[in-house]
C-alpha positions in Angstrom: -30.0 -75.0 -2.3 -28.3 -78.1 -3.2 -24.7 -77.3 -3.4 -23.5 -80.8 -3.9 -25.6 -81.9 -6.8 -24.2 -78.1 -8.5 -20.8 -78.2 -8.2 -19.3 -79.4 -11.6 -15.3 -79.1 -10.4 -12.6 -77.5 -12.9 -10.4 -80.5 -13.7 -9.2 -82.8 -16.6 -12.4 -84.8 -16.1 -14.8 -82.4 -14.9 -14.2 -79.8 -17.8 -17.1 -80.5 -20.6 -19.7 -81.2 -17.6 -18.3 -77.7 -16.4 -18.9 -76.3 -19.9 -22.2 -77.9 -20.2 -23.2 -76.0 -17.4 -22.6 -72.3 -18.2 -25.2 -70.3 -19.9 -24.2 -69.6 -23.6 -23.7 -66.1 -22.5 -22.4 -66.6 -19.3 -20.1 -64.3 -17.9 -16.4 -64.8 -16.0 -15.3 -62.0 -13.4 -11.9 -63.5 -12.9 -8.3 -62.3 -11.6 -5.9 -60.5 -13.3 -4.3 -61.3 -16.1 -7.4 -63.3 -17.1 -10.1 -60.5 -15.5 -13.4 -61.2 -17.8 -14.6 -63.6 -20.2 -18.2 -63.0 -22.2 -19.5 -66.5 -23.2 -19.6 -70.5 -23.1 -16.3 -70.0 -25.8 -14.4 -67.0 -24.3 -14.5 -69.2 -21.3 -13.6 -72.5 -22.6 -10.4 -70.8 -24.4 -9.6 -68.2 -21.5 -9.4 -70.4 -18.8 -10.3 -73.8 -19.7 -7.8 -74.5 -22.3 -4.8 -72.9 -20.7 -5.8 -74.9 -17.0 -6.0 -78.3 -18.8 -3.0 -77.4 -21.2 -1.0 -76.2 -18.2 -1.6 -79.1 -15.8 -1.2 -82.5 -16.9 -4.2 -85.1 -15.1 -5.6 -81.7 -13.6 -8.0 -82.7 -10.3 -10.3 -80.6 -8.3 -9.4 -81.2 -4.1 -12.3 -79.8 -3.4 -12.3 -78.2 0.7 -15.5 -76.4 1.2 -18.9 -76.1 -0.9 -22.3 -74.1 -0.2 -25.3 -72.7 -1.0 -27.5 -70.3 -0.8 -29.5 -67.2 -1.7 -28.4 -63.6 -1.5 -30.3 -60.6 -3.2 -33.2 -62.6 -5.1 -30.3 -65.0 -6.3 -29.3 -68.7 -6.4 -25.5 -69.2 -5.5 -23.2 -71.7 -5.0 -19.6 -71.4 -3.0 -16.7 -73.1 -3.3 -12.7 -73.2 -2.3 -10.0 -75.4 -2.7 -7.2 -76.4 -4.6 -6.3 -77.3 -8.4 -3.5 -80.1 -8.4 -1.7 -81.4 -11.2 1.5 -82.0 -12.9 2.7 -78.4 -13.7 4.1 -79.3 -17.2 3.4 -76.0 -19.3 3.4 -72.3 -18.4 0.0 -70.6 -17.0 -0.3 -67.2 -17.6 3.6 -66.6 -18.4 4.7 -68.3 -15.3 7.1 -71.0 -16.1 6.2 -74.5 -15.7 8.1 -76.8 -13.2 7.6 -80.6 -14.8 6.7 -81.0 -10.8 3.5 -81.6 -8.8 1.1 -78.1 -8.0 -1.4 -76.9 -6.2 -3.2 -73.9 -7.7 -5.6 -72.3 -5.0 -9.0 -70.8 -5.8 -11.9 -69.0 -4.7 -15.0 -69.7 -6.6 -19.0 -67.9 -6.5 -21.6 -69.3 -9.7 -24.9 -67.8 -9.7 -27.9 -69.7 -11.6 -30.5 -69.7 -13.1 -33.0 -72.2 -14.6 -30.7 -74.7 -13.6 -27.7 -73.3 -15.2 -24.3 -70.5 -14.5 -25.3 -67.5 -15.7 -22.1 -65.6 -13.6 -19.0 -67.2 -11.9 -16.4 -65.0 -10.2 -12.9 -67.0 -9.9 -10.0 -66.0 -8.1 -6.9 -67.8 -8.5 -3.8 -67.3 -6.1 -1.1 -67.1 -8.7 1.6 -65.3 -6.4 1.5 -68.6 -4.9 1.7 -70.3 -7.8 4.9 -68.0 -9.0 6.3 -68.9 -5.4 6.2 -72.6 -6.5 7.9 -71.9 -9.2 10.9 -69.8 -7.6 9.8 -66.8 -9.6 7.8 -64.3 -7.1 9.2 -61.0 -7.9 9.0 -58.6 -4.1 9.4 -59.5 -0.9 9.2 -62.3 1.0 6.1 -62.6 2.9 5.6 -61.9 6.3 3.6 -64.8 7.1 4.5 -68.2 6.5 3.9 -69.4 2.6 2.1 -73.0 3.3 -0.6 -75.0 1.4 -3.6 -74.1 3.3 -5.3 -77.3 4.5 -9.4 -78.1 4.2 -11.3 -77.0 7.6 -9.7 -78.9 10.6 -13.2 -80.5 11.0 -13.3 -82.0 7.5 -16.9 -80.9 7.0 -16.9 -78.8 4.1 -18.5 -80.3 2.0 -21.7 -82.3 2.8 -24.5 -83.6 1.4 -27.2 -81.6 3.6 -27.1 -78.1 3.8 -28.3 -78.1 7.8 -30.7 -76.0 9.8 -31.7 -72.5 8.1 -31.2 -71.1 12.1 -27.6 -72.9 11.8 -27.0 -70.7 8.6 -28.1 -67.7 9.8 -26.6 -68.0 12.7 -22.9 -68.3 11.5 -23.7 -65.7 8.6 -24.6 -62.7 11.9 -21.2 -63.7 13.6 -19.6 -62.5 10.6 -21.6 -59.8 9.5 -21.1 -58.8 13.8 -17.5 -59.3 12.7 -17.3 -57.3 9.9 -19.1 -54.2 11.7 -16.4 -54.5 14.2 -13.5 -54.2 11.8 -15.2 -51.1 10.4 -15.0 -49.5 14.1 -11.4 -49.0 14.0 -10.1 -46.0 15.6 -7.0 -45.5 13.4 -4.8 -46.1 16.8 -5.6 -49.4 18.8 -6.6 -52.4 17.5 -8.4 -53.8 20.4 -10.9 -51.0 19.2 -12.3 -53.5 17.0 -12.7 -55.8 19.9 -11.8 -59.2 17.2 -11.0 -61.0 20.5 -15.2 -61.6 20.7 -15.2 -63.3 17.2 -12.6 -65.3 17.0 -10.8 -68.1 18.6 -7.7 -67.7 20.9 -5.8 -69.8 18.2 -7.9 -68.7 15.5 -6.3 -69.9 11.6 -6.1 -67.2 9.0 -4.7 -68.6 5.7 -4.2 -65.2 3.2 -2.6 -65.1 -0.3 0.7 -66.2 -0.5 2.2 -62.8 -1.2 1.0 -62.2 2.6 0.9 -66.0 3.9 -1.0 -67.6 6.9 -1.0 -66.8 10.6 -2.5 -68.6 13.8 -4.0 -66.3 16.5 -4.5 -62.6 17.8 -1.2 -61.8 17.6 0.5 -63.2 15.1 -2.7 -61.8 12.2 -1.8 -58.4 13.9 2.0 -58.4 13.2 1.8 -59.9 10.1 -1.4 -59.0 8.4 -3.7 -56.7 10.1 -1.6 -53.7 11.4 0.4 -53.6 7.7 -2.9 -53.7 6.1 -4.7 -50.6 8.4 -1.4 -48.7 8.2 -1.4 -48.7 4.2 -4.9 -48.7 3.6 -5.8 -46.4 6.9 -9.7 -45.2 4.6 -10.4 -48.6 3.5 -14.3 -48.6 2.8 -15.9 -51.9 2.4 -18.9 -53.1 0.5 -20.2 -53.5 -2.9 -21.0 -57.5 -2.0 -21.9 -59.7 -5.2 -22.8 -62.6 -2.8 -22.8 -63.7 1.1 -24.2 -66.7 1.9 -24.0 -69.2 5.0 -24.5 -72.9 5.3 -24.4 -74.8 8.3 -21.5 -73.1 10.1 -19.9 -71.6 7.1 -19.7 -68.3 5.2 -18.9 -67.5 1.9 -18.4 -63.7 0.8 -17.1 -61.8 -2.1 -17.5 -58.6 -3.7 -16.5 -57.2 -7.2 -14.4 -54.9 -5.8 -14.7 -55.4 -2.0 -12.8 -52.8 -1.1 -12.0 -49.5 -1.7 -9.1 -47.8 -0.1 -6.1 -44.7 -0.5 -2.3 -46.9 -0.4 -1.2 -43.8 2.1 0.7 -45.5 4.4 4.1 -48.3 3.9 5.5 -51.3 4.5 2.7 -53.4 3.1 4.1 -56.4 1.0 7.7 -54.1 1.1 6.2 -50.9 -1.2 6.1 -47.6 -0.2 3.0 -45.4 0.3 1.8 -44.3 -3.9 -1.3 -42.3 -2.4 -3.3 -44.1 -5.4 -6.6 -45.2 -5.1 -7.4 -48.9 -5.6 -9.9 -51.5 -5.4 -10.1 -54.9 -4.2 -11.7 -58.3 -5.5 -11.7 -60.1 -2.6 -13.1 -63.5 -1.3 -13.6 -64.9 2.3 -14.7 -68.3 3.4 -15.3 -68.9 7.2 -16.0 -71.6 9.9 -17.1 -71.0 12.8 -16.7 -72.7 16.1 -19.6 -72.3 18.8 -20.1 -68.8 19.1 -16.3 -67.9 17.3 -14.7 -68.1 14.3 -11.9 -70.5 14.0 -10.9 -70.5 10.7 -10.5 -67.9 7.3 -10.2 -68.8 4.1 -9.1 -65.3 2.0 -8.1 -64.3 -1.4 -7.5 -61.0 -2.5 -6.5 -60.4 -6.4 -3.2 -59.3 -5.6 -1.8 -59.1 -9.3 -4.6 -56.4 -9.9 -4.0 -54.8 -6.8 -0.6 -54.5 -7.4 -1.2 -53.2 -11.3 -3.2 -50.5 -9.8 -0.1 -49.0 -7.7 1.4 -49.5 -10.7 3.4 -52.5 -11.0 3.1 -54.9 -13.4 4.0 -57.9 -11.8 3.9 -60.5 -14.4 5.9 -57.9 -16.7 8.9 -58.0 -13.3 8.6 -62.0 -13.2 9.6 -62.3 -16.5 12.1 -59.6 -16.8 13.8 -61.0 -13.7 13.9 -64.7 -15.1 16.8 -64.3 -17.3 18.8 -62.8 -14.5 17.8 -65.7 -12.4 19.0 -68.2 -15.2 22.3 -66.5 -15.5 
């Protein structure tokens, strides 16, 4: 499908087109504390009003788009950063009166030429990092604005070859079988060094950060990650599509999973059950994948081991201040 004549972008100047676009009774999966909004209104006062009140000449820097079909549907793909004067609070995190960047994650579905459902997922840890106000640990990777794709091709005008597509979208679904083949001990079990690069990028949310190659994801993000979540069960895929040689996945949840193990993001094991709503954007390289784009609603996550962590943010500010 035609990505690039879709796209309307969430920005000071893009809004009404954005609006004019949705379905009357389209409905917004989004991250926590926003989580769902029923309708053209609910969505223009949920998130449109607080973005453009927030952000003073708000702009969409736009690093990858696509399209495609998955499961009899039309879907578009897109990830990137909003950027803007951060002049008010978003969401209860204080404002700065500097420049942001507010990264999303974003999957519409149409219909008859219009957004029927549009799953959103902002990384507002990072945000709160901007702001000096991130409540837990520091991360273990390092907490950078994660660039565009290195080959500044995500967004084009032609959506390439269907062979190309399909091509990059059996790497990852090859990659994905892999992960789900670990043996609980070794993670060469999973046998990543096939899929990826030798200096592969992975840029995670910022209360996890990003990493470049094998062994730097392990230490940092992949062997805290199997240890706390040793059941982890994936699935439950609203949309994965590929376009030329990128993929775009998400799932509403993604994941689900025991917290049975520590260390991860500082916490101790709760033995609760959670979901994730996750989102993954690829590029691949040849026959690897260099780059990950991921975002995993970390706020939500966090509220299911039960901490609130926009309630610790604020409680924590006055003792900052003082």
């Amino acid at each position: 499908m035609d990505a690039s004549s879709r796209h309307r972008p969430l920005s000071e100047d893009g809004a009404e087109a954005l609006l004019a676009v949705l379905a009357a009774d389209v409905t917004l999966h989004s991250c926590r504390p926003l989580d769902r909004a029923d309708g053209r209104d609910a969505v223009r006062s949920a998130l449109i009003a607080p973005l453009l009140d927030s952000f003073a000449g708000l702009e969409e820097r736009l690093d990858i788009l696509i399209g495609g079909s998955f499961s009899g549907s039309d879907w578009t793909a897109s990830t990137g950063h909003l950027a803007g004067i951060f002049a008010k609070p978003l969401f209860g995190i204080p404002a700065t009166g500097a420049p942001a960047f507010l990264r999303f994650g974003r999957f519409d579905r149409w219909e008859d030429g219009v957004v029927v459902e549009m799953i959103l997922l902002f990384d507002l840890p990072d945000l709160m990092m901007q702001a000096g106000v991130w409540p837990l640990a520091r991360p273990l990777g390092r907490s950078i604005l994660p660039p565009g794709p290195a080959t500044r091709d995500g967004v084009a005008a032609a959506p390439g070859t269907p062979s190309e597509a399909a091509y990059s979208l059996k790497l990852v679904e090859d990659m994905i079988a892999g992960l789900m083949r670990y043996d609980g001990q070794d993670l060469a079990s999973m046998a990543m060094v096939d899929f990826w690069t030798r200096d592969f990028w992975w840029f995670g949310p910022a209360p996890i950060g990003s990493f470049r190659g094998h062994a730097d994801y392990e230490r940092g993000h992949q062997r805290p990650f199997l240890t706390a979540f040793p059941d982890r069960i994936g699935g439950n895929h609203r949309c994965r599509i590929g376009e030329r040689s990128y993929v775009a996945s998400t799932g509403w949840p993604s994941i689900r999973a025991t917290h049975s193990g520590g260390g991860w993001l500082g916490l101790p094991p709760t033995d609760k059950p959670i979901t994730m709503r996750v989102m993954d954007f690829w590029r691949r390289d040849g026959d690897r994948l260099a780059e990950n784009w991921v975002f995993i609603d970390i706020p939500d996550l966090l509220a299911q081991l039960g901490l609130d962590v926009f309630a610790r943010m604020a409680a924590l500010q006055p003792v900052a201040r003082r």
